[in-house]
TORPA-4810 file (N, C-alpha, C, O; in nm, 3 decimals):
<nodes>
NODE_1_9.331_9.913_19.501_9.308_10.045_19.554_9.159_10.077_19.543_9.111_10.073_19.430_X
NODE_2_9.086_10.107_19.638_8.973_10.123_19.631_8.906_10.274_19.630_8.872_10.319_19.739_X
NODE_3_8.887_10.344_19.527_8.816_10.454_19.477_8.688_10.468_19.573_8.642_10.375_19.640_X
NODE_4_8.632_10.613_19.568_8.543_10.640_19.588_8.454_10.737_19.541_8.515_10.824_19.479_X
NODE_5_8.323_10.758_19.547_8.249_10.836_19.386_8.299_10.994_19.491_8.374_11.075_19.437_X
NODE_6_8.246_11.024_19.647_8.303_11.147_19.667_8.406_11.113_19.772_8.424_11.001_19.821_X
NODE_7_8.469_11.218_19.800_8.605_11.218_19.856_8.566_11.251_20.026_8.502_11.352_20.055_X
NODE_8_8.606_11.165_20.120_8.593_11.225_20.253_8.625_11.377_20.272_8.701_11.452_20.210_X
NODE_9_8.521_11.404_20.406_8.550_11.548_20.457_8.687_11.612_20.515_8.768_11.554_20.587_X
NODE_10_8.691_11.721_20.476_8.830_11.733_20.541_8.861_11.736_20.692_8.784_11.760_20.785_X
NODE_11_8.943_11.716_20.695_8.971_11.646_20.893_8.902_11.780_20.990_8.851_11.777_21.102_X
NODE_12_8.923_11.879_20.908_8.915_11.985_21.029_8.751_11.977_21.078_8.701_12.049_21.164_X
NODE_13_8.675_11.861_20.991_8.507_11.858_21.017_8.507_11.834_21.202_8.423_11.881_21.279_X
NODE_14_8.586_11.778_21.229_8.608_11.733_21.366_8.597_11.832_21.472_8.567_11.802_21.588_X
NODE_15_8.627_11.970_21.424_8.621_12.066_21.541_8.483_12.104_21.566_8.425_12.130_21.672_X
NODE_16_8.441_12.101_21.442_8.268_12.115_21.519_8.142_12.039_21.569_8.023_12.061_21.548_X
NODE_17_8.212_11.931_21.648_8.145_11.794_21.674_8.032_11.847_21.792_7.913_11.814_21.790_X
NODE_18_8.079_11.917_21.872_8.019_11.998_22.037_7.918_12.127_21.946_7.811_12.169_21.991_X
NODE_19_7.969_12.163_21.841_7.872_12.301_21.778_7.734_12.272_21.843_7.690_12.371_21.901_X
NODE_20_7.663_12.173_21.848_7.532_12.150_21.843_7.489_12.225_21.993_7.421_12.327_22.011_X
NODE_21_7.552_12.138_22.088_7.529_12.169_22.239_7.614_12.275_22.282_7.570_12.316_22.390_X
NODE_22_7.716_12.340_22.247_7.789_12.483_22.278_7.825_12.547_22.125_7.919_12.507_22.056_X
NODE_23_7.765_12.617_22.102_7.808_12.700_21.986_7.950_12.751_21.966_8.011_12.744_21.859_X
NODE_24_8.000_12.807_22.089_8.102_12.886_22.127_8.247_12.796_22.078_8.348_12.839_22.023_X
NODE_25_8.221_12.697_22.110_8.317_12.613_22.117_8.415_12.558_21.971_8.514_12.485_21.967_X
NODE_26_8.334_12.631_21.854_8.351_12.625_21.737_8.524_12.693_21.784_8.560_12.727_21.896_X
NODE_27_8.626_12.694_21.621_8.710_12.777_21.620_8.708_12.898_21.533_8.677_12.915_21.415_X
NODE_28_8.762_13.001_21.657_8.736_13.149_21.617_8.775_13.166_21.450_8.893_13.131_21.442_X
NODE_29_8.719_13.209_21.298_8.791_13.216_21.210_8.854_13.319_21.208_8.845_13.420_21.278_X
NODE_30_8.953_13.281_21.088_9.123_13.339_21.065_9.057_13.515_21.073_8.947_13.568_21.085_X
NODE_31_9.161_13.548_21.063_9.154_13.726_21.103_9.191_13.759_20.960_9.287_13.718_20.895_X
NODE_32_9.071_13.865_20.916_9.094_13.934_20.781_9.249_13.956_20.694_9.327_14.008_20.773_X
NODE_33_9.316_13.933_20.553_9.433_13.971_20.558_9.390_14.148_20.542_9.295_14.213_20.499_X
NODE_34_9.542_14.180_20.613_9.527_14.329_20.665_9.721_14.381_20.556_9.798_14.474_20.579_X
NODE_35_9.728_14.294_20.471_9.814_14.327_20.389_9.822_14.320_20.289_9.726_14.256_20.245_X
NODE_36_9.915_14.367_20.181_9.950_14.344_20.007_9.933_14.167_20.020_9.970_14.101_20.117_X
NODE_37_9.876_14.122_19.915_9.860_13.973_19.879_9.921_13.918_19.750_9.928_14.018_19.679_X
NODE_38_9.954_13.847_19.702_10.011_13.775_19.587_9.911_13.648_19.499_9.921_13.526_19.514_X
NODE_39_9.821_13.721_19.411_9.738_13.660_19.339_9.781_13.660_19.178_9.826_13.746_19.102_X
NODE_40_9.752_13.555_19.169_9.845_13.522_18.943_9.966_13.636_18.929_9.969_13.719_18.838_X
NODE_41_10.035_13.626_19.003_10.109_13.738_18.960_10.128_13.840_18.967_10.211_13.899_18.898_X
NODE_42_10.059_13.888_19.046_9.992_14.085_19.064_9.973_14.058_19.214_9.936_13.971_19.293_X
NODE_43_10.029_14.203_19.206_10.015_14.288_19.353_9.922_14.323_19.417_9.909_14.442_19.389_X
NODE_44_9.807_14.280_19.524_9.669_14.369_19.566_9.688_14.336_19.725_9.720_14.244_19.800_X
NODE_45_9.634_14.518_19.723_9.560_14.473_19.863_9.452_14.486_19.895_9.374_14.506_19.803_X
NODE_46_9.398_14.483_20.034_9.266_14.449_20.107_9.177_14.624_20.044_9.062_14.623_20.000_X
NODE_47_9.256_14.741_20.054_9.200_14.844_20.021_9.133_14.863_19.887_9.192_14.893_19.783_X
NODE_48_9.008_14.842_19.899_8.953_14.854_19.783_8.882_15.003_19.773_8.777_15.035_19.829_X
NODE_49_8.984_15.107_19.667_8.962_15.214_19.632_8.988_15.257_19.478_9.070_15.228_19.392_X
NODE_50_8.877_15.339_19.487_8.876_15.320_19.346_8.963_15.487_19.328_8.937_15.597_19.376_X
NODE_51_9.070_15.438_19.239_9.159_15.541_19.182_9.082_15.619_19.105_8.990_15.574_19.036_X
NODE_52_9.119_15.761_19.112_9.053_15.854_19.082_9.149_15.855_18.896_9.246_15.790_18.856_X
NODE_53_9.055_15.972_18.821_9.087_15.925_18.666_9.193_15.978_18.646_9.256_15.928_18.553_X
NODE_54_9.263_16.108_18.725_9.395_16.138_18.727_9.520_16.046_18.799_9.626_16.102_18.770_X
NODE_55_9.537_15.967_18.855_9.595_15.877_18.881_9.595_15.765_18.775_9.689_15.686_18.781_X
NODE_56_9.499_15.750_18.677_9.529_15.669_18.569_9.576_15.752_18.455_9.629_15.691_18.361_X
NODE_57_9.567_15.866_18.448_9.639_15.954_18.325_9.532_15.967_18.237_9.549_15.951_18.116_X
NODE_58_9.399_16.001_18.297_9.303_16.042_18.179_9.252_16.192_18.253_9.251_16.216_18.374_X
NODE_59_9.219_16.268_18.162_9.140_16.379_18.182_9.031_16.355_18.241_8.960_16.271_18.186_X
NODE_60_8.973_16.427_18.385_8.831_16.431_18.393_8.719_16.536_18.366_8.722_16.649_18.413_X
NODE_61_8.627_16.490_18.290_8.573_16.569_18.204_8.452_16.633_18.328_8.346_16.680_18.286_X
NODE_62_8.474_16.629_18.446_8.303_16.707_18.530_8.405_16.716_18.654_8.517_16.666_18.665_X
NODE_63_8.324_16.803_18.751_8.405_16.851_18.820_8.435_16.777_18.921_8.379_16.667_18.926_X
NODE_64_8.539_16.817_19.039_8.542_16.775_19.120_8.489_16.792_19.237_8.569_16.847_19.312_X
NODE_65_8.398_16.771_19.280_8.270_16.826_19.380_8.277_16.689_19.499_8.304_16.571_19.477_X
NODE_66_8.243_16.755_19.623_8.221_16.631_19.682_8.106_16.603_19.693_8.069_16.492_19.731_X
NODE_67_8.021_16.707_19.659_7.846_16.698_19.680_7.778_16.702_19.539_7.676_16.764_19.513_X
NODE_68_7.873_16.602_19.426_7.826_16.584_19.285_7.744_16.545_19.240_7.750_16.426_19.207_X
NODE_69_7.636_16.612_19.217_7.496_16.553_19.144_7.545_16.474_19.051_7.583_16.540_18.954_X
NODE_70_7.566_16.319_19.035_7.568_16.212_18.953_7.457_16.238_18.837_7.476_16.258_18.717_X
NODE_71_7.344_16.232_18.903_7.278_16.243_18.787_7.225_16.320_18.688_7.146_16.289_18.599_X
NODE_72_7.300_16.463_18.723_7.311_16.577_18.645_7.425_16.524_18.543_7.415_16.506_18.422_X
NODE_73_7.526_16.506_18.619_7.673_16.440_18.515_7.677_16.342_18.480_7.714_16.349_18.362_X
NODE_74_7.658_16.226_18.513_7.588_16.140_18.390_7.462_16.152_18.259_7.451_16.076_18.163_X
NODE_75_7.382_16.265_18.289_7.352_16.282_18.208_7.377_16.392_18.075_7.344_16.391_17.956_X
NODE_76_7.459_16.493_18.169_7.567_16.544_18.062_7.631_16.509_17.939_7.617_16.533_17.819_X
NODE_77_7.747_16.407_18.048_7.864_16.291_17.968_7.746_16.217_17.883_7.783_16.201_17.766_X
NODE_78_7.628_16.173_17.905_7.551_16.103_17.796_7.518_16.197_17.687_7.560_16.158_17.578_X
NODE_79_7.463_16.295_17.685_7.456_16.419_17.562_7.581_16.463_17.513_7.586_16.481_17.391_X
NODE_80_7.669_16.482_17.569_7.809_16.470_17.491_7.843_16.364_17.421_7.872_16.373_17.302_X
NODE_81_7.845_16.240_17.493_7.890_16.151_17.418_7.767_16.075_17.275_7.794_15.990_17.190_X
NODE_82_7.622_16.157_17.303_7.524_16.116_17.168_7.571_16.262_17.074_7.498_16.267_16.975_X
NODE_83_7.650_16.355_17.077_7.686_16.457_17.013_7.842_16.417_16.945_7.887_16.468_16.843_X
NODE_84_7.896_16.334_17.012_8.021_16.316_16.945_7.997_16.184_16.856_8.075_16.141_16.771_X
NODE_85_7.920_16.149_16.880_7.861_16.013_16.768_7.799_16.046_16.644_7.802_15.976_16.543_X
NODE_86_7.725_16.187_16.661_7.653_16.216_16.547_7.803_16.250_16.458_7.835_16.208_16.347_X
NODE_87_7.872_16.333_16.540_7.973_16.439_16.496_8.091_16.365_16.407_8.141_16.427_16.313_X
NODE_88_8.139_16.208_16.446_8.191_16.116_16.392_8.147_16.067_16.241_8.223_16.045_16.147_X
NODE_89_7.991_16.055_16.242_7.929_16.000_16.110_7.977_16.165_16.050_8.052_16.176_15.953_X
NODE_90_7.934_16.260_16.110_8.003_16.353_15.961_8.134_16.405_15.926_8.159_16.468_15.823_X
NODE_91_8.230_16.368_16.037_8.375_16.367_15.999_8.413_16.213_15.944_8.526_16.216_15.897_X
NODE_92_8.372_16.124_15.937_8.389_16.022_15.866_8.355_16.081_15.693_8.442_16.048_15.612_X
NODE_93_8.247_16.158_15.642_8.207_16.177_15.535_8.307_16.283_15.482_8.362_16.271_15.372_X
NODE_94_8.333_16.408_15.583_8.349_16.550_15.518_8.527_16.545_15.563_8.608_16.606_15.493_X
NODE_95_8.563_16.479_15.664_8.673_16.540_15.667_8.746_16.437_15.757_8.760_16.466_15.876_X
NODE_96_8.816_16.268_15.691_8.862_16.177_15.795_8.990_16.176_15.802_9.056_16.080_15.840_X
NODE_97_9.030_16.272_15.771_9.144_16.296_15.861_9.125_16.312_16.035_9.220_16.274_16.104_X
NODE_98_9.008_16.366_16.100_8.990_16.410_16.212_8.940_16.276_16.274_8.920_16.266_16.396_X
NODE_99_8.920_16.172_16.184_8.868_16.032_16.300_8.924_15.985_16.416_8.875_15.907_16.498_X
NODE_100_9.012_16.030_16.415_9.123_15.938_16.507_9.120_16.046_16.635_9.135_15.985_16.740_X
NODE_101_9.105_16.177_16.652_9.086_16.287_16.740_8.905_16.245_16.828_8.873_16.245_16.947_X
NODE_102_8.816_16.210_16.689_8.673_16.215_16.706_8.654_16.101_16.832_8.571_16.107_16.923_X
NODE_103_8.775_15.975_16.804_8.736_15.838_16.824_8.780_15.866_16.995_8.719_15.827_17.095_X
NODE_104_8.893_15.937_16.988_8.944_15.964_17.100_8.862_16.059_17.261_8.875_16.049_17.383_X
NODE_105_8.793_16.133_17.182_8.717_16.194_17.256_8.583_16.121_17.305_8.516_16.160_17.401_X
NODE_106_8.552_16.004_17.221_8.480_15.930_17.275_8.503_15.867_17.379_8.434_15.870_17.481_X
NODE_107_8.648_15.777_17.353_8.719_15.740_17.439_8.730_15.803_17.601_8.759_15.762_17.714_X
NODE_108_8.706_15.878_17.562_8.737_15.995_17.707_8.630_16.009_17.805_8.626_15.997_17.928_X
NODE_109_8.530_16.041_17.702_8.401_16.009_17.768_8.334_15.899_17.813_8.247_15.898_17.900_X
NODE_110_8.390_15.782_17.738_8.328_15.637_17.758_8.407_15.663_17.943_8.343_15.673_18.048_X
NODE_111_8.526_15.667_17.927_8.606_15.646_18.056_8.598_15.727_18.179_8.662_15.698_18.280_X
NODE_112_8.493_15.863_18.168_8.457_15.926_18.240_8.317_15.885_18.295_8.280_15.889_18.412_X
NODE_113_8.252_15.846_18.193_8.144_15.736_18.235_8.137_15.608_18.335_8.055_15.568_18.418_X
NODE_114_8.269_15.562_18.283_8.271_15.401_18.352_8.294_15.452_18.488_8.214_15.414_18.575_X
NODE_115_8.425_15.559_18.534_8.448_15.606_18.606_8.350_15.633_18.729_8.359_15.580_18.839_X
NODE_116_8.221_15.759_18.675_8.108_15.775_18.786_8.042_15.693_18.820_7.986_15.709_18.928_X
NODE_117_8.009_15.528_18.719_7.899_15.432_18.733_8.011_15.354_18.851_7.948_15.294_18.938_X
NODE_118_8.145_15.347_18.865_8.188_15.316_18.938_8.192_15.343_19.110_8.183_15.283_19.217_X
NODE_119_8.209_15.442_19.066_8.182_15.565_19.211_8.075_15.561_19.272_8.065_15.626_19.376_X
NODE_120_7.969_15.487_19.224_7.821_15.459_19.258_7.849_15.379_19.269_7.806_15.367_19.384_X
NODE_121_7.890_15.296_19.250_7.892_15.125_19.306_7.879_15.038_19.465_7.844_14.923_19.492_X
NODE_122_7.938_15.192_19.574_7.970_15.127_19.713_7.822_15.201_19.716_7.785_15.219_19.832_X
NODE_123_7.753_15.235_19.644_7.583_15.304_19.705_7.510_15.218_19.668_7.424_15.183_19.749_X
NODE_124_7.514_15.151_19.536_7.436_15.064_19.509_7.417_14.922_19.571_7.319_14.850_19.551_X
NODE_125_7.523_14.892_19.649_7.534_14.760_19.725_7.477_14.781_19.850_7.413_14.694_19.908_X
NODE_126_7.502_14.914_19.906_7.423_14.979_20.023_7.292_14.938_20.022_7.234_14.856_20.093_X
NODE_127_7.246_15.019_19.914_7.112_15.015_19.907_7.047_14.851_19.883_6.959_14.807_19.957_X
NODE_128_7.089_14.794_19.801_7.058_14.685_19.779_7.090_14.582_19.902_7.006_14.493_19.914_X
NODE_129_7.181_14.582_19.980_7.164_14.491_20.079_7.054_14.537_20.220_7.008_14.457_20.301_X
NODE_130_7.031_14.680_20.217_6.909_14.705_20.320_6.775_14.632_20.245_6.690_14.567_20.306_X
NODE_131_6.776_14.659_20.093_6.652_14.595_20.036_6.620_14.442_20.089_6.510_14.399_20.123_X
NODE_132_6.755_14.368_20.085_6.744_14.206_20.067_6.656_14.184_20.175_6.546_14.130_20.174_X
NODE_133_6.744_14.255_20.305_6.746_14.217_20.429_6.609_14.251_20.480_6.548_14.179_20.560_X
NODE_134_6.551_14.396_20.415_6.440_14.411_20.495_6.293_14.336_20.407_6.183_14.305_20.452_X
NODE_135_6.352_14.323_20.259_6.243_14.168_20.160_6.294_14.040_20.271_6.201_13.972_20.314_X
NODE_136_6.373_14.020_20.299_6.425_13.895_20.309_6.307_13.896_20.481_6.216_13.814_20.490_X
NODE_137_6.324_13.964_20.556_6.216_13.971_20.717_6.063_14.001_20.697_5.965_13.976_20.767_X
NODE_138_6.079_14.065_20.577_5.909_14.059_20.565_5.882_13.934_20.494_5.796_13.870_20.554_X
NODE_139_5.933_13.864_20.363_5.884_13.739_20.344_5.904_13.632_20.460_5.810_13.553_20.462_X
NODE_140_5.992_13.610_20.548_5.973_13.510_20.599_5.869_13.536_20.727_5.823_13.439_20.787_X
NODE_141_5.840_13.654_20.760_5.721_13.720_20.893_5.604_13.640_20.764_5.562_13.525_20.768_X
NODE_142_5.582_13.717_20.686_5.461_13.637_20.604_5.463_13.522_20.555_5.365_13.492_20.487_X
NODE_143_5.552_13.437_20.569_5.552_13.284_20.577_5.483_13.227_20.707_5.372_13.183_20.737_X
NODE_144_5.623_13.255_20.781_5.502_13.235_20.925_5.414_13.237_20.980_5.375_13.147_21.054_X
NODE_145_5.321_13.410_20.944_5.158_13.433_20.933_5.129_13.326_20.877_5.069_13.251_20.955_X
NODE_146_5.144_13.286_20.785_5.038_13.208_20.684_5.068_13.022_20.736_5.001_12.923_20.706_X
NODE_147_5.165_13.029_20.803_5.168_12.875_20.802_5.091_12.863_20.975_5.034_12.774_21.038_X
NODE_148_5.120_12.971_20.994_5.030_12.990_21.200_4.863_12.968_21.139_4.774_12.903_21.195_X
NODE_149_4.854_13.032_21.024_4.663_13.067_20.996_4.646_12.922_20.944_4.553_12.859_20.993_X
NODE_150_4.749_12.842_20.820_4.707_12.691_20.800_4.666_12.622_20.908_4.560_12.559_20.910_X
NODE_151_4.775_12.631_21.039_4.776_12.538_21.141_4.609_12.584_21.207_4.509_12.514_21.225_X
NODE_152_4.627_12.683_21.223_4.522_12.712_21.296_4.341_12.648_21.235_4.254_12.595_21.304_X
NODE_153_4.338_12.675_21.106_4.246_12.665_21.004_4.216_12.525_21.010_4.102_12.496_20.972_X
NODE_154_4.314_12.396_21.064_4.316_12.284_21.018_4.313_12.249_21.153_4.303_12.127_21.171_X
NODE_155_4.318_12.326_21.265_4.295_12.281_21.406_4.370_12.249_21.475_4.327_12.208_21.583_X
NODE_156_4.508_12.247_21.456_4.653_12.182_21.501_4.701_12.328_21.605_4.800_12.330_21.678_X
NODE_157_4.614_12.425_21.589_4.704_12.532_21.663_4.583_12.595_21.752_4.489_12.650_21.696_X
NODE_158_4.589_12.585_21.887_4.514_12.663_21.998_4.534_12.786_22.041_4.624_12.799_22.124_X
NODE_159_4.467_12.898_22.004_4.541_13.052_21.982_4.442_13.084_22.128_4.444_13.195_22.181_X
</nodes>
């Protein structure tokens, strides 16, 4: 039986033999799934939304605004939550019976936190893929300048 170090391509390499001289001719790919899917065991679908904190059974601690200054309320939930940390070291000393209330309210806040950094998340990819795209056209425009000015510099290019 004769082994080999890599494994041939898979057959379907064959459909794009013409790609070169008709592009078109490629095959159209599969169509998005547009339903519930079956991954390790669990239920998902294509809708990626992020459940709000009452649908998971936690309190939300800032309001519900649709025009929510994030960064007013994140920085809130951050002074609350450096106030319930101090507030822990002195119910740990004076009175621990209340730890378990203290720990909890952290809890609350940690999860109201994760929550908004979440909610920012479909902005931050926004933003960051206009960045790539418009770094990504200016470095390669200034590649090109510079490899047109080599050519030119070295006499290979008649402007």
């Amino acid at each position: 039986m004769a082994t080999t170090t890599y494994p041939p391509p898979p057959p379907y390499y064959k459909l794009y033999k013409d790609y070169e001289q008709d592009p078109s001719s490629a095959p159209k790919p599969p169509p998005p799934i547009q339903v519930t899917y079956l991954l390790y065991g669990s239920s998902y679908t294509t809708d990626d939304v992020l459940p709000s904190l009452e649908d998971e059974g936690v309190r939300q601690l800032y309001p519900k605004d649709p025009n929510l200054d994030f960064k007013k309320e994140l920085r809130s939930l951050n002074r609350d939550l450096q106030l319930h940390i101090l507030e822990i070291a002195d119910v740990l000393i004076e009175r621990p019976s209340q730890y378990a209330r203290r720990v909890e309210d952290i809890s609350l806040i940690f999860q109201n936190l994760q929550h908004l950094l979440n909610s920012l998340r479909p902005h931050q990819v926004h933003f960051l893929l206009i960045e790539k795209v418009t770094k990504f056209d200016f470095e390669s425009l200034c590649r090109a300048l510079r490899q047109s000015s080599d050519l030119e510099k070295a006499g290979n290019l008649r402007v």
